[in-house]
Structures are given as structure tokens and as C-alpha cells.
N, CA, C and O atoms as a MOPAC input file, in Angstrom:
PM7 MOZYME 1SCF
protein

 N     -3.28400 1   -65.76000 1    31.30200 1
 C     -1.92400 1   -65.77000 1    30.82400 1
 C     -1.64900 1   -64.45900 1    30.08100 1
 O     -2.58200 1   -63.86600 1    29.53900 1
 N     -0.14500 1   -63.89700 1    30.03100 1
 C     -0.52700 1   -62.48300 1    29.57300 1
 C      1.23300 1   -63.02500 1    29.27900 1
 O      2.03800 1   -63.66400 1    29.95600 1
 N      1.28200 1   -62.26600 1    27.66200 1
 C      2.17300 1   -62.43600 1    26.93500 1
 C      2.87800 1   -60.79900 1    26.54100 1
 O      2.34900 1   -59.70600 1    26.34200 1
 N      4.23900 1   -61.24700 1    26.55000 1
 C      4.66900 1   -59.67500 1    26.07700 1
 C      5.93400 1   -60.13300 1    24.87800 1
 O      6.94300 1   -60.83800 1    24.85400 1
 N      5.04800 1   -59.11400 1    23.80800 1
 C      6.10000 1   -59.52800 1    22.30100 1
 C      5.96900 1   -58.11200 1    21.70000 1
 O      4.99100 1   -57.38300 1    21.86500 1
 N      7.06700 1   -57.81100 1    20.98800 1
 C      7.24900 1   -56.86900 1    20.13800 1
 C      7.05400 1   -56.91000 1    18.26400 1
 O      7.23800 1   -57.77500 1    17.40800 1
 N      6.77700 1   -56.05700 1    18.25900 1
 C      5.68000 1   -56.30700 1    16.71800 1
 C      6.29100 1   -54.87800 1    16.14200 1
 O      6.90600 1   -53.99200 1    16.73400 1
 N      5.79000 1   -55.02600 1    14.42900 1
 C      6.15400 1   -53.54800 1    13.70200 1
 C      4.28100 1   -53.28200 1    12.81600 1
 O      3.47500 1   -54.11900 1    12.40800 1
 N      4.24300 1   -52.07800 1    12.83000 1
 C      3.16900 1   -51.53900 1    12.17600 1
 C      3.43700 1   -51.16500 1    10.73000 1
 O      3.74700 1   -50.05200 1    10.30400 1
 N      3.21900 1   -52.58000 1     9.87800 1
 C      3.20700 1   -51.93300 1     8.61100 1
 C      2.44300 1   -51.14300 1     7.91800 1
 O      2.59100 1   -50.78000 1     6.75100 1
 N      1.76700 1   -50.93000 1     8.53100 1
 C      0.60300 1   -49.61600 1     7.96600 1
 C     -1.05600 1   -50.00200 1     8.20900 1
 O     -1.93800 1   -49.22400 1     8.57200 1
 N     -1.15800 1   -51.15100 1     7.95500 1
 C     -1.95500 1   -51.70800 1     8.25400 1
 C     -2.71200 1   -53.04200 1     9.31200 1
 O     -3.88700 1   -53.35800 1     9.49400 1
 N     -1.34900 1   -53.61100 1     9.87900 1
 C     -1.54500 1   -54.93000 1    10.70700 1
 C     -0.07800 1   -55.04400 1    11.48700 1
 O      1.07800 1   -54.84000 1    11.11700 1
 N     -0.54300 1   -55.37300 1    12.46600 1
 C      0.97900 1   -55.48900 1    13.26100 1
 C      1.36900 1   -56.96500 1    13.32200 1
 O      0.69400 1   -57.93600 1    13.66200 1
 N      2.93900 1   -56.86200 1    12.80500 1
 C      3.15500 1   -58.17000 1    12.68500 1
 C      4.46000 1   -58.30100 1    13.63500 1
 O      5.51300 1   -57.66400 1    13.66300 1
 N      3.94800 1   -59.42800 1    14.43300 1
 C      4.83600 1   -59.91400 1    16.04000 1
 C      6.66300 1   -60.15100 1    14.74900 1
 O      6.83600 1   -60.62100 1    13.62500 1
 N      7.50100 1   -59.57100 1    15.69900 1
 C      8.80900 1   -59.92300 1    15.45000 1
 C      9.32500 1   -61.22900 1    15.71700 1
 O     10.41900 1   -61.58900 1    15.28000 1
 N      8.72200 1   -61.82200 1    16.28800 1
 C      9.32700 1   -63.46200 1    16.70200 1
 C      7.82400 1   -64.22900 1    17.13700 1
 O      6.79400 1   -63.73500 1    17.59400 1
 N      8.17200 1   -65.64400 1    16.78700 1
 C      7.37500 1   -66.32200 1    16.51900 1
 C      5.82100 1   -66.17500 1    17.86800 1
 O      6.31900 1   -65.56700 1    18.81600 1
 N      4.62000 1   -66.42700 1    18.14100 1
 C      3.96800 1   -66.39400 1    19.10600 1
 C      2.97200 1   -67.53800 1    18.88900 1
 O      2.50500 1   -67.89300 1    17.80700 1
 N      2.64100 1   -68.23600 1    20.51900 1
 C      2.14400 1   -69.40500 1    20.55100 1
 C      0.24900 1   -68.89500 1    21.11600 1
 O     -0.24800 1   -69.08000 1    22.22700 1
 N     -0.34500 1   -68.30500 1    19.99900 1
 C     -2.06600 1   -68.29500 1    20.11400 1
 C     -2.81700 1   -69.21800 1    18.99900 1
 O     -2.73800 1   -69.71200 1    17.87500 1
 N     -3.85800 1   -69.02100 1    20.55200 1
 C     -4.54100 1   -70.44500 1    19.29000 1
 C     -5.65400 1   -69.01600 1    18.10900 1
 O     -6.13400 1   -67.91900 1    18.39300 1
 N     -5.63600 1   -69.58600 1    17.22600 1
 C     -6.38800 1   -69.07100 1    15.72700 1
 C     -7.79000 1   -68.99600 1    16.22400 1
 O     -8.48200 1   -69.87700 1    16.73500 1
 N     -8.10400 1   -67.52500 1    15.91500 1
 C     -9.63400 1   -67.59600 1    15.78400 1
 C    -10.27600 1   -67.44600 1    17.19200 1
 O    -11.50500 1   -67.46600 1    17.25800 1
 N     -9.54500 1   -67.29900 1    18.31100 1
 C     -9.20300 1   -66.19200 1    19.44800 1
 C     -9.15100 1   -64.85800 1    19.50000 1
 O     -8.36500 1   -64.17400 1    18.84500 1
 N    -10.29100 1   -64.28500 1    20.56900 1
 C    -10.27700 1   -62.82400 1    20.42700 1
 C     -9.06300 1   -62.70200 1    21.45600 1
 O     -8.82700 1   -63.64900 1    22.20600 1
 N     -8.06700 1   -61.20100 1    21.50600 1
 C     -7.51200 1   -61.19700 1    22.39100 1
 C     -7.67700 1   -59.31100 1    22.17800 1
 O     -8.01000 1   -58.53700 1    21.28100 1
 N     -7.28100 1   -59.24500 1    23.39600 1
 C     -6.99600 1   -57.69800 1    24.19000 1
 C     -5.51000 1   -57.07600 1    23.83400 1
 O     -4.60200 1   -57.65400 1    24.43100 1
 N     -5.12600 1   -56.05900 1    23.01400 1
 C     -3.63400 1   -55.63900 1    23.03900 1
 C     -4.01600 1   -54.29000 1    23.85100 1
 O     -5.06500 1   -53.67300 1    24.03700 1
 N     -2.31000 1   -54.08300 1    24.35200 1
 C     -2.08500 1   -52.74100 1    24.53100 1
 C     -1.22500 1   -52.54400 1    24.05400 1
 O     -0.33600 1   -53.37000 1    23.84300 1
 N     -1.21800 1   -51.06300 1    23.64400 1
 C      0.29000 1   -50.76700 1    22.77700 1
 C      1.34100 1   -49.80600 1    23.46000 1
 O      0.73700 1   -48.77400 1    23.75300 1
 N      2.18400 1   -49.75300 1    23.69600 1
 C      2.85500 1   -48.49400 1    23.70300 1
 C      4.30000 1   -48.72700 1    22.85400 1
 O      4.77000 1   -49.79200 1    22.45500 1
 N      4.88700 1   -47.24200 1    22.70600 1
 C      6.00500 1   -47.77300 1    21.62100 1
 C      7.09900 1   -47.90800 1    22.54700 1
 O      7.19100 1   -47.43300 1    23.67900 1
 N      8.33700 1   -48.99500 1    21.57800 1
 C      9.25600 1   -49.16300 1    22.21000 1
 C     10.61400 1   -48.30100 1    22.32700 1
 O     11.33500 1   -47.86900 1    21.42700 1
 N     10.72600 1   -48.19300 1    23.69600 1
 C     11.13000 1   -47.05100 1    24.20800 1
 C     12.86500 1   -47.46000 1    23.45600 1
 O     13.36400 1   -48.58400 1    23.40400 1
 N     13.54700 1   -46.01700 1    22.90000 1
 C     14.81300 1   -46.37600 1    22.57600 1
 C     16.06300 1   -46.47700 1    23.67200 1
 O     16.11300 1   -45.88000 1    24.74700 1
 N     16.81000 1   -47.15500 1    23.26200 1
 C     17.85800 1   -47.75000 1    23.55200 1
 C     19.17000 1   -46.45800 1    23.48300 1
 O     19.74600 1   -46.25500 1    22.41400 1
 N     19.48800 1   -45.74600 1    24.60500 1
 C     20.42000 1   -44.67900 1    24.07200 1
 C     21.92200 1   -44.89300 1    23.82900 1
 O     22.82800 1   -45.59700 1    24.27500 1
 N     21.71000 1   -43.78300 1    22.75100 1
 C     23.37900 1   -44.14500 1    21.76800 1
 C     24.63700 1   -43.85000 1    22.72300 1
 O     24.68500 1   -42.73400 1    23.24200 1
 N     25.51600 1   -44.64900 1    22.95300 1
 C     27.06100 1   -44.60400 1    24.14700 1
 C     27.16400 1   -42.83000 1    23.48100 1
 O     27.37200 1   -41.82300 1    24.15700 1
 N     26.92800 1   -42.91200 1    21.88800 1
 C     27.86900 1   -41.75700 1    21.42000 1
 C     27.19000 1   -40.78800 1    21.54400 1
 O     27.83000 1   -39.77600 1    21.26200 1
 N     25.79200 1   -40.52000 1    21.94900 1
 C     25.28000 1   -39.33400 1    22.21800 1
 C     24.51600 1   -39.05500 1    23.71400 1
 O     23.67700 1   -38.26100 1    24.14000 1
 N     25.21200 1   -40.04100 1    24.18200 1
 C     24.81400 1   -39.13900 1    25.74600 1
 C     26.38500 1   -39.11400 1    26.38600 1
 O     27.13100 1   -40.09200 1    26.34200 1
 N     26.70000 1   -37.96300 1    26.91600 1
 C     27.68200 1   -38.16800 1    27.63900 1
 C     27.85100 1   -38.37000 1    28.99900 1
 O     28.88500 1   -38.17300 1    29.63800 1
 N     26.36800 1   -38.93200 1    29.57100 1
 C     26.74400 1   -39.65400 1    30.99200 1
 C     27.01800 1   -41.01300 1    30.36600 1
 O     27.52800 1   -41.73200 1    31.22500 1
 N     26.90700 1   -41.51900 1    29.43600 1
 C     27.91000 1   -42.89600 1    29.40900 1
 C     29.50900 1   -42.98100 1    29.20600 1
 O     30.15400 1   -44.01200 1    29.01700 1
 N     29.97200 1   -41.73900 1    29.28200 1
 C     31.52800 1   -42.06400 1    29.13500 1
 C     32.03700 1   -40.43600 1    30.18300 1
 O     32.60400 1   -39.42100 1    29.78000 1
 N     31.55700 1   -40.77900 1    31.54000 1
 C     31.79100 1   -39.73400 1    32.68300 1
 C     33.17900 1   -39.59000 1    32.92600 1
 O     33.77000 1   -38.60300 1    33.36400 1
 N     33.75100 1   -40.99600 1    32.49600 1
 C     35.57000 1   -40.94100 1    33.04800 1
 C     35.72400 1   -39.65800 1    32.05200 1
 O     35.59200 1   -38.62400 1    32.70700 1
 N     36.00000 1   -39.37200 1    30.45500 1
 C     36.36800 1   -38.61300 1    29.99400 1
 C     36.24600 1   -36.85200 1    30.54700 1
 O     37.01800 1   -35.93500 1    30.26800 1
 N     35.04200 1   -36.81100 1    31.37600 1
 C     35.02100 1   -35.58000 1    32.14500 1
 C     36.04500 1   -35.42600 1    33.61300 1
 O     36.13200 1   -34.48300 1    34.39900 1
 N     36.76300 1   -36.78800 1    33.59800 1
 C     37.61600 1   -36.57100 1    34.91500 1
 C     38.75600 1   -35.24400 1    34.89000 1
 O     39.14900 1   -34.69800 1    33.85900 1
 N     39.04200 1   -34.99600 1    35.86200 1
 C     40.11400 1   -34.15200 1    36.40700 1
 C     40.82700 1   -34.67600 1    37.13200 1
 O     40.59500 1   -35.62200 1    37.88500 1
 N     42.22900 1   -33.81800 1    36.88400 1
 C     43.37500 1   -34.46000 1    37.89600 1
 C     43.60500 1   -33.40600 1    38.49400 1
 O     43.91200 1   -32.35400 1    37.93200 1
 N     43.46600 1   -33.59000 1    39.88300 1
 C     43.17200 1   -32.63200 1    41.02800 1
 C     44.54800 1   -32.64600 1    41.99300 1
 O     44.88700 1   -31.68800 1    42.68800 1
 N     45.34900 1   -34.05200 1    41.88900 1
 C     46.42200 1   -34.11100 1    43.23200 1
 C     46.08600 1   -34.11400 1    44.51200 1
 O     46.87400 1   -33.99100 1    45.45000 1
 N     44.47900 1   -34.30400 1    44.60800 1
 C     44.57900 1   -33.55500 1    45.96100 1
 C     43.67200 1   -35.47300 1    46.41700 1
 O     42.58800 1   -35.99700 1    46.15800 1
 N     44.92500 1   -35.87900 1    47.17800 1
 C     44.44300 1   -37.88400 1    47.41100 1
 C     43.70900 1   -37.69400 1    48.40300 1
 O     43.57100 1   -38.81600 1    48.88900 1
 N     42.83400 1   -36.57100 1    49.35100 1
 C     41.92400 1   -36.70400 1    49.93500 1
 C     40.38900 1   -36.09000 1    49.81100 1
 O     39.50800 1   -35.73100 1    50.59200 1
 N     40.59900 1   -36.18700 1    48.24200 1
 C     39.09000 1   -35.20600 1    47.40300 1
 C     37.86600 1   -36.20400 1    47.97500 1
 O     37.10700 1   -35.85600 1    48.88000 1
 N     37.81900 1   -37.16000 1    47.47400 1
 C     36.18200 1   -38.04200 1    47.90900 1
 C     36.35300 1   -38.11200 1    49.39600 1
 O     35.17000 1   -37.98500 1    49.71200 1
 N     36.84400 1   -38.19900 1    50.25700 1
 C     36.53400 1   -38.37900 1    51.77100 1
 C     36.45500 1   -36.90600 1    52.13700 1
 O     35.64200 1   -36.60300 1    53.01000 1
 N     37.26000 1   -35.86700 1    51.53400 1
 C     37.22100 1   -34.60500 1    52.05100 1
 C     36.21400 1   -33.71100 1    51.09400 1
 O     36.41300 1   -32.53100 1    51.38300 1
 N     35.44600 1   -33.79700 1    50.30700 1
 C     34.79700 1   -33.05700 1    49.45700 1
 C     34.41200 1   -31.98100 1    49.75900 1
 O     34.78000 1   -30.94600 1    49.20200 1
 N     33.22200 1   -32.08000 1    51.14000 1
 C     32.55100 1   -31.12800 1    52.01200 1
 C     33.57300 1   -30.14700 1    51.74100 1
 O     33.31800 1   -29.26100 1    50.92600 1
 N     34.81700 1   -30.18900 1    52.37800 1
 C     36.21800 1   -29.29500 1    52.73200 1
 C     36.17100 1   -28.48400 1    51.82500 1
 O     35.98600 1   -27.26700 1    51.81200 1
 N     36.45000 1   -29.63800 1    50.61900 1
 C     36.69100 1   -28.15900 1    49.60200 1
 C     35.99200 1   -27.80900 1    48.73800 1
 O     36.46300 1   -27.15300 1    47.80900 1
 N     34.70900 1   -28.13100 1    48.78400 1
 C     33.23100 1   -27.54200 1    48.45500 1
 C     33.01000 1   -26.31400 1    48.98800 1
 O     32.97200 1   -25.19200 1    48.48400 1
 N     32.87700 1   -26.69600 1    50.03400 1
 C     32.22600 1   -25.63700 1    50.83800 1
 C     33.14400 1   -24.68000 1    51.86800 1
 O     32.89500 1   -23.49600 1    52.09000 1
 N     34.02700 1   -25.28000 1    52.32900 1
 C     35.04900 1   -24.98600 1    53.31900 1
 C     34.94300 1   -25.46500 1    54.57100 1
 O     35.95800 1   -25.16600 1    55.19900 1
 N     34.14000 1   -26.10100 1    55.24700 1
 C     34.24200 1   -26.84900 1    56.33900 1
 C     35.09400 1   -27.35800 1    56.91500 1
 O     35.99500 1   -27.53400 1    56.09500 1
 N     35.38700 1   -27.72200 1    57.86200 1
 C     36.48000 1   -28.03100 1    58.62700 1
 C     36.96200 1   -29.80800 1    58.08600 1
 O     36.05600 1   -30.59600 1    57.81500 1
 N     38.34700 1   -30.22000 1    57.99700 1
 C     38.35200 1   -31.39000 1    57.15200 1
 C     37.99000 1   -32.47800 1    58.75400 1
 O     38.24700 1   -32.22500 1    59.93100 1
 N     37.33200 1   -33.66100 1    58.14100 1
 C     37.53500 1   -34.99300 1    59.27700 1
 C     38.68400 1   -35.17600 1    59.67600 1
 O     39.78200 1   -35.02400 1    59.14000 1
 N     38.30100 1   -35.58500 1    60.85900 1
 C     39.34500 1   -36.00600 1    61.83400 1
 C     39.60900 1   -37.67300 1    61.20100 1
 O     38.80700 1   -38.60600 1    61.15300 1
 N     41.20300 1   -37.60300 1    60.71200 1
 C     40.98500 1   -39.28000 1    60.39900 1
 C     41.38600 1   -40.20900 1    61.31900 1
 O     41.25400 1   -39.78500 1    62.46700 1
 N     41.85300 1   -41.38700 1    61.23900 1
 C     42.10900 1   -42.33500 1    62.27200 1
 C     43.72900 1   -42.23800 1    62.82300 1
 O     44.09900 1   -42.61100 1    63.93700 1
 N     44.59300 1   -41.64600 1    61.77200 1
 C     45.65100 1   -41.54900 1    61.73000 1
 C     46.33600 1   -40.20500 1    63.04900 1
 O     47.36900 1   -40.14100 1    63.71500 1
 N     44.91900 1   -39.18300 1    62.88200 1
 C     45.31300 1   -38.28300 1    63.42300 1
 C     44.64600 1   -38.79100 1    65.28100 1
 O     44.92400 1   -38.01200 1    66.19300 1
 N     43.98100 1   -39.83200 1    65.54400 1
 C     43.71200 1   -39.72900 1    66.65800 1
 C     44.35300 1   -40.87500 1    67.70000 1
 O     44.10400 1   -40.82200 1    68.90400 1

């Protein structure tokens, strides 16, 4: 059986954050690694990408990108065939 709980290092003994069901007087095996953080909305700005939007006018940017990336010739759409 293999249990996963989060604990704090008071300096001397790690004590589990929520309650855990071992029996007393049981050797057991830990591994540690630390817990990885949780990133802040307010300091990354791939969590708020809309605010980097642009208004372009141009209503065939995501199907035509290639076009005006690069210059390629635009798709043929359904309309035109």
C-alpha cells in the first residue's frame, strides 16, 4: 500500500498536514521531494493571454495566418469554389 500526504519540516520532525491512518511502531520508507508551487495568475502572464490580444480587422487571421505570416498564397475557401 503506498500513501501520498503532505507534511512541514519543523526543523526537526516532519509533521503530516492532515490526519494519516499507520499503525504505531511500524518501520516505513519516505521519499521526499518538495512541493512544487502553485503559480501566481498575477505573475505569470501566460495566465491572462486575452490582455495581449490585438485588434487586427482582418476576420480571416486564424484560417489565413500562413498568408500573412509568411505570404503564401491565401486557401481556396468553399465559397470561392
Amino acid at each position: 500500500m503506498t500513501k501520498r500526504l503532505h507534511a512541514v519540516f519543523d526543523g526537526k520532525v516532519l509533521k503530516p498536514e492532515e490526519s494519516v491512518d499507520l499503525e504505531v511502531g511500524k518501520r516505513y520508507v519516505l521519499t521526499i521531494e518538495p512541493k512544487q508551487k502553485i503559480p501566481d495568475v498575477k505573475e505569470d502572464p501566460a495566465f491572462d493571454l486575452s490582455s495581449l490580444a490585438v485588434k487586427t480587422n482582418i476576420s480571416d487571421l486564424a484560417r489565413e495566418h500562413d498568408h500573412y505570416l509568411y505570404g503564401i498564397p491565401k486557401r481556396r475557401s468553399d465559397a470561392d469554389q
